[in-house]
C-alpha positions in Angstrom: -34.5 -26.7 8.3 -32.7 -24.0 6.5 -28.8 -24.1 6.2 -27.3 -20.8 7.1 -24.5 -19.5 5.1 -20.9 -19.8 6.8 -19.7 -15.8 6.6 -15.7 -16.4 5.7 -13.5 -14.1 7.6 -12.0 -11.6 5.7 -8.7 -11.9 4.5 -5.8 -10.2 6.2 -3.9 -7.8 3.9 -0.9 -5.3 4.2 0.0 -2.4 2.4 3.5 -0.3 2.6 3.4 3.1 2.2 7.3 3.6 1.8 8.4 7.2 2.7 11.7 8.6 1.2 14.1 11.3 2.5 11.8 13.9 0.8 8.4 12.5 2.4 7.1 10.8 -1.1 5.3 7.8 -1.2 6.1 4.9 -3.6 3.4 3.9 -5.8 3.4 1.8 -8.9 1.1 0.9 -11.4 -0.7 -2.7 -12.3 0.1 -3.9 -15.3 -2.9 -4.5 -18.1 -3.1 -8.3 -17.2 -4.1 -8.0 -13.7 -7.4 -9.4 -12.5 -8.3 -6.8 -10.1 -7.5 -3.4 -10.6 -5.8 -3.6 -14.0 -3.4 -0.3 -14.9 -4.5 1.1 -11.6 -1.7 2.9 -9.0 -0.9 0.7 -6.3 0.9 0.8 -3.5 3.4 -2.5 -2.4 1.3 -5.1 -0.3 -0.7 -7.7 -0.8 -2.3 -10.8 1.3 -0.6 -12.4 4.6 0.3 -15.8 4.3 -1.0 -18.6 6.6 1.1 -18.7 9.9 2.7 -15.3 8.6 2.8 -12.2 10.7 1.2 -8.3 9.3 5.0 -7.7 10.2 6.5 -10.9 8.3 4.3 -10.2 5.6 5.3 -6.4 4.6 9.1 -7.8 5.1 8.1 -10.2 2.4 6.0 -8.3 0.3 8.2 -5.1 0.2 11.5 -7.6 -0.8 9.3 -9.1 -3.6 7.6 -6.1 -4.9 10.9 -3.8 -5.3 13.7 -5.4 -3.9 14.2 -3.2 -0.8 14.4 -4.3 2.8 12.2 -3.1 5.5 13.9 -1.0 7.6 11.4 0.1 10.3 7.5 0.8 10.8 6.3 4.1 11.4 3.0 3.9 11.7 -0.4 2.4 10.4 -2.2 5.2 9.3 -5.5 2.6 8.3 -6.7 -0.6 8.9 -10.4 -0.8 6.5 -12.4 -3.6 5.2 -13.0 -4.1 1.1 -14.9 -6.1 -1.0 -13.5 -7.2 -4.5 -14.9 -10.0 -6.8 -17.4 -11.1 -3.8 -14.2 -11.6 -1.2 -14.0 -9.5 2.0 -9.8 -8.2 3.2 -8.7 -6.4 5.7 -6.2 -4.8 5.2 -3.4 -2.9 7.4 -1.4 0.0 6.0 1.6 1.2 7.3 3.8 4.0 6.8 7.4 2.1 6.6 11.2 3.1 5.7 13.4 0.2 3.7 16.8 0.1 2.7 17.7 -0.5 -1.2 18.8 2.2 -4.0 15.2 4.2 -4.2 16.0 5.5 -7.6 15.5 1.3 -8.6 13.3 -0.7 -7.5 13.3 -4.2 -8.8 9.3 -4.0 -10.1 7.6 -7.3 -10.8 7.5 -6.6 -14.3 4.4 -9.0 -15.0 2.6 -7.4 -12.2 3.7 -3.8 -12.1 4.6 -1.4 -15.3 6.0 1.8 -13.6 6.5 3.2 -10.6 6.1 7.1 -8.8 7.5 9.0 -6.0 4.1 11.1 -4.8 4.7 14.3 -3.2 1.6 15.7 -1.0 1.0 18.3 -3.4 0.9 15.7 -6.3 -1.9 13.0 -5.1 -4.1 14.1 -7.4 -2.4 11.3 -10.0 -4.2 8.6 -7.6 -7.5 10.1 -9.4 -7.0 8.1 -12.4 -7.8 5.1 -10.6 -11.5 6.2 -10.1 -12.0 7.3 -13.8 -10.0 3.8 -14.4 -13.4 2.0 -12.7 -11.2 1.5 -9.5 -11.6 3.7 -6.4 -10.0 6.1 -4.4 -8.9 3.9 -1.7 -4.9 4.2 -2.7 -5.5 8.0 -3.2 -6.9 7.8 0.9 -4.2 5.9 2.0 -1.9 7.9 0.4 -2.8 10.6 2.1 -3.3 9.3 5.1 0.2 8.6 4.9 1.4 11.9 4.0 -0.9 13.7 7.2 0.6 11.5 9.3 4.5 12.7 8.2 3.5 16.2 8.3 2.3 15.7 11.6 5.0 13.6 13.1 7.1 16.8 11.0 5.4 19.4 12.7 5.7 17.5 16.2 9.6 17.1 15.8 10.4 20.9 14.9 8.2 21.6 18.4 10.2 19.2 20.5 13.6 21.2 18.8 
């Protein structure tokens, strides 16, 4: 009798696309080192922990990453399923505000190098991580993020 293969269930994952007062989202980059996407744009997230919330896990991941707290959740602007080195996420990403001093976040160092403030108009940076043998996932969720604002913009000067 053949065995059949046990399909694992895809690992949950958050991402925080933090706005500032000017509507830019916070990327950084990996550093060289990194297993998966090395030297690639990023935004702050990574892999809930067992018994952890999607909610307990971008307040953790957000403190670890830069520092900042997690002020409130606008919106999840995508929720999509990956493959990387033969494992299967799922991964949630919201648009979020934090408290901390913007201007300095408290980067990893051995994880991230540098860190951006992406306008709408300036996305196009994200590109590199195709050429860089990534994808354009951040560059989509980026975006995402930044339709969403300009919506949720547009639908607050109407209600004025």
């Amino acid at each position: 009798m053949a065995r059949v293969a046990e399909v694992a269930e895809p690992r949950p994952m958050v991402g925080a696309l933090i706005r500032d007062p000017y509507d830019r989202i916070f990327v950084q980059r990996r550093s060289a080192g990194r297993r998966l996407f090395p030297e690639c744009w990023d935004v702050v997230g990574g892999a809930v922990e067992e018994g952890e919330s999607l909610l307990d896990a971008l307040h953790r991941e957000i403190a670890e990453e830069t520092g900042w707290r997690l002020r409130r959740v606008l919106a999840r602007v995508a929720h999509q399923e990956w493959t990387a080195n033969g494992l299967r996420h799922i991964e949630s990403d919201y648009v979020v505000e934090v408290d901390g001093d913007l201007s300095s976040p408290e980067l990893e160092r051995d994880k991230h190098t540098e860190f951006a403030w992406i306008a709408a108009e300036e996305v196009s940076l994200l590109d590199e991580n195709a050429r860089r043998g990534g994808s354009t996932f951040i560059k989509d969720v980026v975006t995402a993020a930044h339709l969403w604002l300009a919506d949720a913009s547009r639908k607050n000067r109407g209600a004025l």
